[in-house]
N, C-alpha and C positions, 0 to 999 in steps of 0.2 A: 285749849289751844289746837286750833286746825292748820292741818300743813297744807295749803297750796300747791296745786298739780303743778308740776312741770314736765320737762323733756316727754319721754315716753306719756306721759299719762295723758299731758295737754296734748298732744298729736293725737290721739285717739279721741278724744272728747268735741275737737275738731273734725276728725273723720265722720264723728256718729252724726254731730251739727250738719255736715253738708250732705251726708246722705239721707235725713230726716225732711232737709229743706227740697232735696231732690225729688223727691217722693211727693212731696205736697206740688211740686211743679210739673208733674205728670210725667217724671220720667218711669223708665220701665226697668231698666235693671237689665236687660237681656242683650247678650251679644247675638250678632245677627250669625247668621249658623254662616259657614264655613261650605263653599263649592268644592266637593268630592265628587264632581260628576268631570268623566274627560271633554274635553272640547273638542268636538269637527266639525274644521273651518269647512264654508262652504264649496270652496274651489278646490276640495277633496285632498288639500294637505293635513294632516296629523302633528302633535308636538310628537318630536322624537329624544330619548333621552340623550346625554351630551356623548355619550360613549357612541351610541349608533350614528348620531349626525358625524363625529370626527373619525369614524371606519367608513361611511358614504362618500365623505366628502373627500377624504385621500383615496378611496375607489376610483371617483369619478376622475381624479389628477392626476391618476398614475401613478400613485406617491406607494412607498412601501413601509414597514416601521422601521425604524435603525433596529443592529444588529443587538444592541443593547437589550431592547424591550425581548423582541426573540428569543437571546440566550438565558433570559428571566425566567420564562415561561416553564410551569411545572412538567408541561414533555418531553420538556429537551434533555440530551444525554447531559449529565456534567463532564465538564472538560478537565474536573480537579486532580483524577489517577493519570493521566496522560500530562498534564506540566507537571507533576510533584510524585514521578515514580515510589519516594522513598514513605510517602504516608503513607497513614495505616489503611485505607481504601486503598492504596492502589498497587 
């Protein structure tokens, strides 16, 4: 008594079928490699990452960051001992 493939086993046995029949039709098996090389356009623009295009482009507008992003920033004093005298920093 022979058990007949099913689920997993016949999906695999399929797989091996169309990769065998691939093979005999000249295919190659090989992904085409992968461009690691930078691009400069000819008109002497460069890609720029999104962080530098959007500090450029609010440069060029005038624009400044809200105060938000600023008091984020790991330079900045904290303001935590000066509104909450009574904690333990301040």
């Amino acid at each position: 008594m022979t058990i007949e493939p099913s689920g997993v086993d016949l999906a695999r046995q399929a797989l091996l079928a169309a990769r065998e029949a691939a093979r005999k039709n000249g295919a190659t098996g090989k992904k085409p490699k992968r461009r690691t090389t930078t691009v400069v356009r000819r008109d002497g623009r460069e890609p720029l990452e999104l962080g530098s295009a959007i500090s450029r482009m609010m440069t060029e507008r005038g624009m400044t960051a809200p105060a938000a992003a600023e008091a984020s920033s790991p330079t900045s004093t904290p303001s935590w001992p000066r509104s909450c005298p009574n904690s333990p920093g301040g």
